[in-house]
C-alpha positions, 0 to 999 in steps of 0.5 A: 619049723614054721609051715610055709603055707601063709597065715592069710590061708588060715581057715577063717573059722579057725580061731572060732573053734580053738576059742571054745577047745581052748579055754576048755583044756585051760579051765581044766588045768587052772580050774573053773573058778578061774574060767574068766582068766582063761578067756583072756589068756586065750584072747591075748594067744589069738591076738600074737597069732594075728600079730606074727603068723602074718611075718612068721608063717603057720607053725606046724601045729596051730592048737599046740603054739596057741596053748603054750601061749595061752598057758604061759600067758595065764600062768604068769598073770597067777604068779604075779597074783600070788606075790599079793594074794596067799590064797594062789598057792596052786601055781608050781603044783600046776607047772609040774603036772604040765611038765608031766604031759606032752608040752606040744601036743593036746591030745585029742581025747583030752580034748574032747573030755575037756569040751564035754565036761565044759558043757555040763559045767556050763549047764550048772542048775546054779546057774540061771538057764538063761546065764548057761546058754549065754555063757556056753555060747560065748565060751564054748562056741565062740558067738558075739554078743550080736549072735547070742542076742538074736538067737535069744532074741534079747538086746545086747545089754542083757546077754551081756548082764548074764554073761557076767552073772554066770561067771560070776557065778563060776567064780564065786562057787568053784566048789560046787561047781565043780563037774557032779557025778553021773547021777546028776548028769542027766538033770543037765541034760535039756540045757546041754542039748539047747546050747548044742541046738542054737550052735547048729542053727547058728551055723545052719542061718547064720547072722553074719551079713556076709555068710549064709551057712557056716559050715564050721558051726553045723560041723563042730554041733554034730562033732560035740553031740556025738561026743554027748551020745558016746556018753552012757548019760548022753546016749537019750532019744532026745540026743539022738532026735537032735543028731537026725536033725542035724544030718537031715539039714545038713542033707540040704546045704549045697542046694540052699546057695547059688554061686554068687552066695544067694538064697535059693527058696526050698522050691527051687532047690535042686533035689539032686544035690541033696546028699542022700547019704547024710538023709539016710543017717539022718532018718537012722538017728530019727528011727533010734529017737522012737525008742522010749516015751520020750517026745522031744522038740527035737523030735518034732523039728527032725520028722519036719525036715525028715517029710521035706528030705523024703518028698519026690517034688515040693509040690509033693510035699504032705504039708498036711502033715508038716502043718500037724507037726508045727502044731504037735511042735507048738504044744512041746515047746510053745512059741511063736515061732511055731506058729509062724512056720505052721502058717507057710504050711498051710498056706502051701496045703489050704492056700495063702489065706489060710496062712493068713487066717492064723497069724492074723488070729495071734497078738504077736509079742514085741520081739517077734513085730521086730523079728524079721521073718514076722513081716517076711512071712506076712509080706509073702503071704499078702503078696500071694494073696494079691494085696500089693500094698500090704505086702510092700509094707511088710516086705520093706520092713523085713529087708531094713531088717534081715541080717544077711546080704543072701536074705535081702538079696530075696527080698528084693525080688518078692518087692519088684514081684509087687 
């Protein structure tokens, strides 16, 4: 019997996240080299949803109808390929092992095997690292193109190019990219822990205009990099700096948006709402992460956000210590992101000109003159500095520029303080 609740109270998020568990259980059941097909099969089964759960109402289990969907759905496009094609001869076999299984139940351990294994298949050295990021993103997490593209900061024609590449790649190559052993695990490592990070930091500011934080997103990254550190390969201080990342920002989710849904500056948050609960699992994984000789970015970013969840006060913030930590982050994995974020620390220790001092020393490169927090950055510290027209200037291009509603919202109030 269908549930009563009505598909309008369908968590919007919903089809995001059954996208990437989807189309992982599928491409187990049909195979990689069939991952392409998959997708679509999986689109078609989000598509009926939207057409008839409006009438219908929920079903009673919602992964459960859409697999059966999507299953149907890919099984009948391979029958039809096999009246042509000789060499799709895997179909009956298929249909008798699902007959085998649970038809209306996916099993959760199914799954979560199906989406770790999924994400060390997209982290194939066959693949270029580029083309695994994009790929896994887009299948896996369920991001636009327009997501991707600003995350990596590419244009869209390119994401879209080594999306192609990498199923390609997945198509062409079943054999060998196949799932390796456990000694070759590890190599894939550093990529699956990337796509994991840029999951979070989607959710943590996200490019939605409408939508500051999503919850789902940082829920489903911490969700699939437990599943990586249950795994003997996983269970790295790398993993588990990204884990104490991840808790430590979590930490600070309900203090970052007033009720209108505006950003509130790190300044002005109210420290009472931090939970204080998930800082101190973050700073256990941040503790565990010390074992070995291993630094990591991971490591750097989380004991950054680990001084900002341990100081009393802003103004108490060692930002002596977050602006060396930029730096010691800058020279694991240089960008000039780095650069940019060391420079409001300093501006916060030494004052705004020697913020100044250092981005002004730099030869920024064309992505980032195009990036909004460049000219948001600078904007501020002008303003800061005194120097209203610089900082009008600069300011004005971050807002045309920013992508969410919240982020132009502040905006705003920095361009009437000048």
């Amino acid at each position: 019997m269908p549930d009563s609740k009505p598909a309008s109270a369908l968590p919007a998020h919903c089809f995001r996240h059954e996208f990437g568990r989807l189309v992982s259980v599928l491409s187990h059941r049909f195979g990689v080299h069939r991952v392409e097909l998959c997708e679509d099969a999986v689109q078609t089964a989000l598509l009926r949803a939207v057409q008839s759960w409006p009438q219908r109402g929920l079903p009673d289990n919602i992964s459960a109808w859409l697999y059966r969907v999507a299953f149907n759905e890919v099984l009948g496009t391979l029958r039809r390929a096999r009246r042509t094609d000789v060499s799709v001869n895997d179909v009956e076999e298929l249909v008798d092992e699902e007959r085998a299984t649970e038809d209306e139940v996916l099993l959760e351990h199914e799954v979560k095997d199906d989406q770790l294994r999924m994400l060390f298949v997209c982290a194939n050295p066959a693949v270029p690292r580029e083309s695994q990021l994009v790929f896994a993103l887009k299948v896996l997490c369920g991001f636009s193109v327009e997501e991707i593209a600003l995350r990596l900061f590419q244009t869209r024609e390119a994401v879209y190019k080594r999306l192609q590449r990498a199923r390609a790649a997945l198509r062409d190559s079943a054999i060998e990219l196949e799932p390796p052993g456990i000694g070759e695990l590890s190599e894939r490592i550093p990529a699956v822990l990337e796509v994991l990070y840029l999951l979070f930091t989607e959710g943590y500011s996200s490019a939605q205009p409408d939508k500051l934080i999503r919850h789902e997103l940082c829920e489903d990254a911490i969700r699939l990099t437990l599943l990586l550190r249950e795994h003997s390969v996983g269970a790295a201080p790398e993993t588990d700096a990204l884990l104490a990342l991840m808790y430590l920002d979590a930490a600070r989710f309900e203090s970052r948006v007033d009720g209108a849904g505006g950003l509130i500056l790190l300044e002005e948050q109210d420290r009472s709402l931090w939970d204080r609960e998930l800082i101190q699992i973050g700073v256990s994984y941040l503790h565990r992460a010390a074992r070995g000789d291993s630094l990591s970015r991971y490591h750097a970013e989380a004991a950054i956000a680990a001084e900002h969840c341990l100081a009393p006060t802003y103004k108490d913030t060692r930002w002596s210590e977050i602006a060396r930590l930029y730096q010691m982050l800058d020279g694991i994995a240089p960008s000039p992101i780095n650069t940019l974020n060391r420079s409001i620390a300093l501006a916060e220790w030494q004052g705004p000109e020697a913020g100044l001092v250092l981005l002004e020393a730099i030869k920024p490169p064309t992505w980032l003159l195009g990036y909004y927090l460049w000219d948001a950055t600078l904007g501020e510290l002008y303003r800061r500095r005194g120097d209203r027209e610089r900082a009008t200037a600069h300011l004005t291009r971050a807002l045309e520029a920013a992508p969410t509603h919240a982020e132009k919202g502040l905006l705003r109030r920095r361009l009437e303080a000048c």
